[in-house]
C-alpha positions as CSV (number, residue, x, y, z in Angstrom):
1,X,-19.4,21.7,39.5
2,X,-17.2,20.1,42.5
3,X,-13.5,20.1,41.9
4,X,-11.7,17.5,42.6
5,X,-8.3,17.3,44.7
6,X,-5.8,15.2,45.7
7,X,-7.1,15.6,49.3
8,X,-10.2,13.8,48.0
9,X,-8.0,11.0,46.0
10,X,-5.5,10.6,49.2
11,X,-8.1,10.0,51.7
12,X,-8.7,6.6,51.6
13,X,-12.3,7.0,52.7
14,X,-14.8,9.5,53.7
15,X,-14.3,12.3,56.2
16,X,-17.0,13.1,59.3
17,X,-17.4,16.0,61.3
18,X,-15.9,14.6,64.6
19,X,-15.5,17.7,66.7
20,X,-19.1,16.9,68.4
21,X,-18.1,14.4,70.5
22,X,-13.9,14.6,70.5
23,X,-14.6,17.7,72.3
24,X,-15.3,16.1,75.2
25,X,-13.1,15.9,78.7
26,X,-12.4,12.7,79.8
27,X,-10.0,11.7,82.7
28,X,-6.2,11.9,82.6
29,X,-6.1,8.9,83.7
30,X,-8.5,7.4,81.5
31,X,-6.9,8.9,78.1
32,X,-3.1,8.1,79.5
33,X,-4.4,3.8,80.1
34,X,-5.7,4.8,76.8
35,X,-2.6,5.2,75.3
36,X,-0.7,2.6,77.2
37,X,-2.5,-0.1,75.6
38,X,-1.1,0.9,71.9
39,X,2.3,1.4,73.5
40,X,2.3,-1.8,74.9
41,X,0.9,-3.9,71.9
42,X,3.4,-6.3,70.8
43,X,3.9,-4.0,67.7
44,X,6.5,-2.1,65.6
45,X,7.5,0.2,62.9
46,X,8.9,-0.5,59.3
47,X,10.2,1.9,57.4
48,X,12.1,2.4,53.6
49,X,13.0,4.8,51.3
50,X,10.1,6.0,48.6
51,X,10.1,4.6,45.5
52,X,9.7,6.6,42.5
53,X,6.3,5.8,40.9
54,X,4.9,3.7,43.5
55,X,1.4,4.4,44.2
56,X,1.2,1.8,46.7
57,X,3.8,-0.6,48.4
58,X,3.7,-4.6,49.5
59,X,5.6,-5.1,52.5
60,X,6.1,-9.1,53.3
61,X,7.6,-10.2,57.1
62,X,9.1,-14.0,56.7
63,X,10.0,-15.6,59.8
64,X,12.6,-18.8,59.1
65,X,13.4,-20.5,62.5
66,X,11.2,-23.0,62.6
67,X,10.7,-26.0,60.2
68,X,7.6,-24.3,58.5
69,X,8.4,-20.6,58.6
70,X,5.8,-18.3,58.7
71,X,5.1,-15.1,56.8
72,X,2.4,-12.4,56.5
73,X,1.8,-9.9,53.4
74,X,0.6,-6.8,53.6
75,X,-0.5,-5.1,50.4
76,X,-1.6,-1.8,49.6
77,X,0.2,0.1,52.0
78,X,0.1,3.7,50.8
79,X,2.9,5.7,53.0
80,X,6.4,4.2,53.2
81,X,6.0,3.1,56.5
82,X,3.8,0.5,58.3
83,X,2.8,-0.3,61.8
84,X,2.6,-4.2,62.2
85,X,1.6,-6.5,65.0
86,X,4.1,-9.3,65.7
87,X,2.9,-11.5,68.0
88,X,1.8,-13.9,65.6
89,X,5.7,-14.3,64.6
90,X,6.0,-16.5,68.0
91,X,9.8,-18.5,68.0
92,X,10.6,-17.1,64.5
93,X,10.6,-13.5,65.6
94,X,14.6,-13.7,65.9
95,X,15.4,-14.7,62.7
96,X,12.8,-12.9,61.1
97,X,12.8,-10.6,57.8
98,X,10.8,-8.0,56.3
99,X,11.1,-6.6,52.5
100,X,9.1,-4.3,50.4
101,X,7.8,-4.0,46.8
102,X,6.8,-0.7,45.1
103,X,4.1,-0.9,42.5
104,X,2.7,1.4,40.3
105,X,-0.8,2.7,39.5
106,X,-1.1,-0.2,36.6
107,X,0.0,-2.6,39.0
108,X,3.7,-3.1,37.8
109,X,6.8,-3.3,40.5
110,X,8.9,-0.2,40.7
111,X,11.0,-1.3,43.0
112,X,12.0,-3.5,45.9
113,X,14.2,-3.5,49.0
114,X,16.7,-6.3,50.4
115,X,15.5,-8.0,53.0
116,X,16.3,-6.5,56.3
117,X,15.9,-8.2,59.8
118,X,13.0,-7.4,62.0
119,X,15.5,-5.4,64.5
120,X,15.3,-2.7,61.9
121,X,12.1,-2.0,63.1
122,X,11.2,0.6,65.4
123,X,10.1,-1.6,68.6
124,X,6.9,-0.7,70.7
125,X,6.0,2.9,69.5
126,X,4.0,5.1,71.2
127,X,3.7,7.9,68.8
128,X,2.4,8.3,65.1
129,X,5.5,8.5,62.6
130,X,5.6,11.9,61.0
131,X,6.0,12.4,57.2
132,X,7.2,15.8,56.2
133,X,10.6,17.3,54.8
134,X,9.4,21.0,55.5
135,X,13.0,21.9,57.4
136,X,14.6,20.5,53.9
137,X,12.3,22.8,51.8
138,X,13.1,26.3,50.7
139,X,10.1,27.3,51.8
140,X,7.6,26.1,54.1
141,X,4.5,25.9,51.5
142,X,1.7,28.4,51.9
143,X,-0.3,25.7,52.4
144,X,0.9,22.8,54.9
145,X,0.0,19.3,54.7
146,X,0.0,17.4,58.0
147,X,0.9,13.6,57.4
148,X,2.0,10.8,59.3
149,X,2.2,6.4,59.4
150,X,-1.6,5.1,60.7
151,X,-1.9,3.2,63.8
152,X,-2.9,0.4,64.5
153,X,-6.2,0.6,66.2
154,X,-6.6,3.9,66.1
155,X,-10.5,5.3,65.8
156,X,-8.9,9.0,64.5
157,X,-6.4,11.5,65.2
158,X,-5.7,15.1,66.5
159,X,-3.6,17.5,65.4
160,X,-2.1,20.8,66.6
161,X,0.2,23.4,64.7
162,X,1.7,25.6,67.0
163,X,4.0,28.4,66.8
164,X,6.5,29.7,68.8
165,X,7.5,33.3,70.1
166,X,10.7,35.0,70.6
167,X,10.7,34.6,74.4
168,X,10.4,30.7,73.5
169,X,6.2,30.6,74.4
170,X,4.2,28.3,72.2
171,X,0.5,29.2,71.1
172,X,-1.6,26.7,69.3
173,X,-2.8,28.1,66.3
174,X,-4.4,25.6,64.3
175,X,-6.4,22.2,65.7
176,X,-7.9,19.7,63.7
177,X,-9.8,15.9,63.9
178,X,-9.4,13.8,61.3
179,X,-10.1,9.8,60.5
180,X,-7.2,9.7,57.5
181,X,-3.7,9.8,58.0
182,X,-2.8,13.3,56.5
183,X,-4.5,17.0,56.7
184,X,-4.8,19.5,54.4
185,X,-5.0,22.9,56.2
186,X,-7.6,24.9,54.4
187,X,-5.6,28.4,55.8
188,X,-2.0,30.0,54.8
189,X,0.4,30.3,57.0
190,X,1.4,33.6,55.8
191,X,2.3,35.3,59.3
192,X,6.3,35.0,59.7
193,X,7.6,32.5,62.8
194,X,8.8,29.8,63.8
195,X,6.0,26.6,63.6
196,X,5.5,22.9,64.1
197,X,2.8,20.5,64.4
198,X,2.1,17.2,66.7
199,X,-0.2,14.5,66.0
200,X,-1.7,12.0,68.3
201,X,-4.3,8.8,67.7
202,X,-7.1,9.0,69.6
203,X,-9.9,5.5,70.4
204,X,-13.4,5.2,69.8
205,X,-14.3,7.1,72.5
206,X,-12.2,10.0,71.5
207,X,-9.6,9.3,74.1
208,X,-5.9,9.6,73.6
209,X,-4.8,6.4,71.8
210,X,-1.3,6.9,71.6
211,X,1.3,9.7,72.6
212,X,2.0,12.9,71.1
213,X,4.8,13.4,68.4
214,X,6.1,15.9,67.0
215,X,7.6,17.5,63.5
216,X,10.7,19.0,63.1
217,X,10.5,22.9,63.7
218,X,10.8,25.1,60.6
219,X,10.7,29.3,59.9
220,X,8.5,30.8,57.8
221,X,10.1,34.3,56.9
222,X,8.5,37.6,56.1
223,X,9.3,37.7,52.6
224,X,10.5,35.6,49.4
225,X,12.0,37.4,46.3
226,X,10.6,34.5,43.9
227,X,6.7,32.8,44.4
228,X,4.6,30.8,42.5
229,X,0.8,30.8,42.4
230,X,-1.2,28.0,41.6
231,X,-3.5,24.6,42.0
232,X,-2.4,21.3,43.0
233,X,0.5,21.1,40.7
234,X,2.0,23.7,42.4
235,X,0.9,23.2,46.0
236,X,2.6,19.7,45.1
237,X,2.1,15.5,45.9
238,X,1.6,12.8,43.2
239,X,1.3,9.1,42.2
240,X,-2.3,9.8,43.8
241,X,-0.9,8.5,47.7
242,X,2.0,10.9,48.0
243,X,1.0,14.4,49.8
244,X,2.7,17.4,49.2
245,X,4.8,17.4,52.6
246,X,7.3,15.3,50.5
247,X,9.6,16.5,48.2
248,X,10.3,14.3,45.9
249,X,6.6,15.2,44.1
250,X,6.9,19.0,44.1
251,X,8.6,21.1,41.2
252,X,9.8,23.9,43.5
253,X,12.5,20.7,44.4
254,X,13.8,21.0,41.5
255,X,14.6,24.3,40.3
256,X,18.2,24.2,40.9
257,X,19.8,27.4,42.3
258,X,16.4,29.2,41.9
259,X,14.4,29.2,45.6
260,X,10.1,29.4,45.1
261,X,8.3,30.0,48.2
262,X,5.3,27.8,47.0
263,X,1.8,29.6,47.2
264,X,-0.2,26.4,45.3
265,X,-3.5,25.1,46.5
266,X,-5.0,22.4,45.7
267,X,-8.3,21.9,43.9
268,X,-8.1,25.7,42.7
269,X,-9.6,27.5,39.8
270,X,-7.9,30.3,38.6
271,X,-10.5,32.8,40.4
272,X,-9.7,30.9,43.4
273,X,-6.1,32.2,42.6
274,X,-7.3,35.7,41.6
275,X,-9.3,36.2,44.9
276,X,-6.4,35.2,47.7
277,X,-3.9,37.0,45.8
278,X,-3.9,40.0,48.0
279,X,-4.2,37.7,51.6
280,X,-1.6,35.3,50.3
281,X,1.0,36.9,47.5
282,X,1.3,40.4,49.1
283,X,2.3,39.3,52.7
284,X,5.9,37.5,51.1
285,X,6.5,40.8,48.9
286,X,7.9,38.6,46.2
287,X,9.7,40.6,43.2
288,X,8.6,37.7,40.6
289,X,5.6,35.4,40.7
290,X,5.2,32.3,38.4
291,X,1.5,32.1,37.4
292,X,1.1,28.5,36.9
293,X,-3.1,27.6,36.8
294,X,-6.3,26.9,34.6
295,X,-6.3,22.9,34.7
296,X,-8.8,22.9,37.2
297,X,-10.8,25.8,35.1
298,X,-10.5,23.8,31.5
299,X,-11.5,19.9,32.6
300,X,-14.3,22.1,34.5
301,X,-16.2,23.9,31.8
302,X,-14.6,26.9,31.5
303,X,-14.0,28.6,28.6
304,X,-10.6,29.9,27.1
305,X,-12.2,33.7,27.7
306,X,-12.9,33.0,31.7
307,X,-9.1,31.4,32.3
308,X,-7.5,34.1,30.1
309,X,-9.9,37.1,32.3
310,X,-8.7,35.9,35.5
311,X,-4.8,35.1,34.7
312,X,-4.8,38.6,32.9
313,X,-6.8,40.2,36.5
314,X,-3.7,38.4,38.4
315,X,-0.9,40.4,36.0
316,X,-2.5,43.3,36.7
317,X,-2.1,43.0,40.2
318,X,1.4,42.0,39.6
319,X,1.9,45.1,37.9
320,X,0.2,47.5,40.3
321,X,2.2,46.1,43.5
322,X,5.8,46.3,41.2
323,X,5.5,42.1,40.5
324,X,6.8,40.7,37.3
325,X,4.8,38.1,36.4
326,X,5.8,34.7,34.4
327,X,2.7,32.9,32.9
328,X,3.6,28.6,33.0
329,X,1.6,26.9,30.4
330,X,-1.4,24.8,31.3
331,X,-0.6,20.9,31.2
332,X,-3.0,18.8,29.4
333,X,-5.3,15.8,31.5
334,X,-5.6,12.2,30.2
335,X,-8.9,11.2,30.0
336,X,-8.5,7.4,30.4
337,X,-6.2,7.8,33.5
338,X,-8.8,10.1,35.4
339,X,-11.2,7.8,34.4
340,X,-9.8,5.0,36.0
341,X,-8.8,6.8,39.0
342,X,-12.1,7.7,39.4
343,X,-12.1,11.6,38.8
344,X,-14.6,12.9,36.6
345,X,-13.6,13.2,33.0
346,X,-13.1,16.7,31.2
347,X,-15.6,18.6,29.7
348,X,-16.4,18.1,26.1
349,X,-14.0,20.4,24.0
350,X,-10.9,21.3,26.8
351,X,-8.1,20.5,24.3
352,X,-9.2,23.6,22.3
353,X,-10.0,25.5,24.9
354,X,-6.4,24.8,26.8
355,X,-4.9,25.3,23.7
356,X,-6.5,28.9,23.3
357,X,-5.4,29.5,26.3
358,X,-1.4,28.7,26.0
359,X,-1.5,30.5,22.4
360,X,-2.4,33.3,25.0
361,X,0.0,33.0,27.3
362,X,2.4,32.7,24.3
363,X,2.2,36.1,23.3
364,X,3.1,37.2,26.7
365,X,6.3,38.7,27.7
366,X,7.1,36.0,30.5
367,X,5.9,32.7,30.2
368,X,7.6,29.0,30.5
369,X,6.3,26.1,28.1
370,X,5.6,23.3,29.6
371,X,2.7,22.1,28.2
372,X,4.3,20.9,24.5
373,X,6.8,18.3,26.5
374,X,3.9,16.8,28.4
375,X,1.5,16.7,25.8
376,X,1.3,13.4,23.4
377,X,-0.1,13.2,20.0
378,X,-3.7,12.7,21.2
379,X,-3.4,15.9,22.9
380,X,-3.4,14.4,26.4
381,X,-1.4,14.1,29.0
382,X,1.7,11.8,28.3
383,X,0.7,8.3,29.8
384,X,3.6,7.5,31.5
385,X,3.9,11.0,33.2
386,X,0.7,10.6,34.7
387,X,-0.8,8.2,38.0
388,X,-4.3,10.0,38.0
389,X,-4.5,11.2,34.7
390,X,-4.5,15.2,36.1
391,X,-1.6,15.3,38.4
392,X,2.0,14.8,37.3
393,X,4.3,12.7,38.3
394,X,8.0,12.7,38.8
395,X,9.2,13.0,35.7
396,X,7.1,15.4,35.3
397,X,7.3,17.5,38.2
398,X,11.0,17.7,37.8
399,X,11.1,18.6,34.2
400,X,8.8,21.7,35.3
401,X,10.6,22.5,38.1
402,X,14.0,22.5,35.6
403,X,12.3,24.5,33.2
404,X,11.0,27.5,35.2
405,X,14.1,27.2,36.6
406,X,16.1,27.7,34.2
407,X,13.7,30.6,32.6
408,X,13.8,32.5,36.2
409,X,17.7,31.8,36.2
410,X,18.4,33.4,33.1
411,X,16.0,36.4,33.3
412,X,16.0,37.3,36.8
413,X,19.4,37.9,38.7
414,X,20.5,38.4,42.3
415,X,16.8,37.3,43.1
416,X,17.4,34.6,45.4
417,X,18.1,34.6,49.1
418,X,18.7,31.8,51.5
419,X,15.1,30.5,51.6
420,X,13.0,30.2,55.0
421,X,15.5,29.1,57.6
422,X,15.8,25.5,58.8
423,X,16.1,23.9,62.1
């Protein structure tokens, strides 16, 4: 059965193979014209804060110096940033305004922003803008997510991670074409370093469309006292737009004093988990791991015996490498929201199977409840915690992130060190 991610409900549409003709050389001259024409489009950059529970934002530009001002809407902008044209502003381009609106997955407003004048905006760019907080993190996730504002124009994009030595050399370690406006790298970066990624838009052709930016650097260290390995609800992201190189989606924000090097990936099973546990839990050495999986496993097919097999296969592996392990319960789905969101419903029977599974996990020496909070008298998935119906929101994500860390607070001392360092 195909699982479903939130790198398939991000991506606003299908991706290609592209590396079969954006491979090719073309001239430097040709690919740096290339670029000079989106430079030099009469353009610019808006940008705000993100709102909490907006799946999608409506950003309006009102110009007011002529007798019949003029204004343009543009809705269903899903990053908190846009790239606009602005020639068609003409004379009321001095006096103009822009303002945003937030709204949620059932089309209510969330929020809004004062209107701020058009100077605000970042003037002729020549780069992608670049969406991550991975130097504010505690740890880099396992997993990185490369996301930035789209461009107008742009056929594609490329994207390089590189790291960087001692003596100050850079090697490019990861390269990837994509159409959509975030990647999800499908390979840990478990090797300790110092790393950051550009991204450029590329034209039709394949040609260099804009310039290159870059993302802030950040350290991955050689080991992390406290991990957690999971699915997408660990790896992080939510209100089905926001990807997991934001914070303000990702539980391991909110632990408090308690640091998680975050091991989650997204769309996995927990025999996904069971199989990378000794290529991506062993490398960081961690003294406790929070277990938190089986979603993915339950609204599958799975039976309570398969989940309950593998999380049991991953506490032995704890046990044999010296690794406490803590068991998180397994949040319930709501039907109606997947539905709607356009992920396949659960299989017949998952409440009692999930529920056989967190009577389990119960009974074990370290385990965190979350599950009973989230879960409403239906057995699903609190509406209001929920965009998709499968990943949780805000709300949500923080009262996990409070709970485990609270439970790893109070059972686990003098665990915590100063997280990767930051740049």
């Amino acid at each position: 059965m195909v699982k479903i991610d939130m790198r398939c409900i991000i991506a606003a549409g299908r991706r290609w193979l592209l590396a079969a003709f954006l491979c090719a050389v073309f001239s430097l001259g040709t690919a740096v014209a290339s670029a000079a024409r989106s430079a030099n489009l009469d353009k610019g950059i808006l940008f705000w804060p993100m709102m909490e529970g907006a799946v999608g934002y409506t950003v309006t530009i009102t110009g007011g110096k002529t007798a019949t001002p003029s204004s343009r809407t543009y809705k269903n902008v899903y990053c908190p940033a846009l790239e606009v044209e602005l020639g068609w502003l003409g004379e009321d381009r001095v006096s103009a305004t822009w303002s945003v609106i937030g709204i949620d997955v059932d089309h209510k407003r969330v929020g809004a922003t004062e209107p701020e004048p058009l100077s605000m905006a970042v003037m002729h760019p020549d780069a992608p803008m670049i969406f991550d907080e991975y130097a504010d993190m505690d740890y880099v996730p396992l997993y990185p997510v490369y996301a930035w504002a789209p461009i107008i124009n742009a056929s594609s994009y490329e994207v390089e991670l590189y790291k960087v030595g001692a003596d100050g050399m850079e090697k490019r370690v990861r390269h990837f074409y994509t159409y959509e406006h975030s990647e999800y790298d499908a390979a840990p970066l478990n090797e300790a370093g110092t790393y950051y990624y550009r991204v450029r838009a590329l034209d039709g052709n394949g040609r260099m469309y804009s310039e290159w930016n870059r993302s802030r650097d950040w350290v991955v260290t050689p080991s992390s006292p406290i991990a957690a390995l999971g699915d997408s609800i660990t790896h992080g992201g939510g209100v089905i737009s926001v990807p997991p190189s934001l914070k303000l989606y990702c539980w391991e924000s909110y632990t408090g004093d308690v640091k998680v090097k975050n091991l989650g990936k997204s769309g996995d099973e927990t025999g996904d988990m069971l199989e990378r546990f000794d290529r991506d839990v062993l490398p960081f050495a961690p003294k406790v791991l929070i277990i938190f999986g089986g979603v993915n496993d339950i609204r599958a097919g799975k039976t309570s015996g398969d989940v309950i097999y593998n999380l049991r296969a991953i506490m032995n592996k704890c046990e044999a490498h010296g690794i406490t392990p803590v068991l998180v319960t397994v949040p319930p789905v709501n039907p109606s929201r997947m539905d709607a969101a356009g992920i396949e419903e659960p299989a017949y029977g998952w409440r009692s199977e999930r529920e056989a599974v967190n009577a389990w996990i119960r009974r074990q020496t370290h385990f965190v409840d979350v599950a009973t909070f989230l879960t409403d008298e239906d057995g699903n998935m609190r509406r209001e915690f929920t965009s998709d119906g499968l990943h949780p929101d805000y709300d949500a994500k923080k009262f996990i992130g409070e709970q485990i860390g609270k439970y790893i607070g109070e059972h686990f001392e003098n665990l915590n060190d100063a997280g990767d360092s930051k740049k």
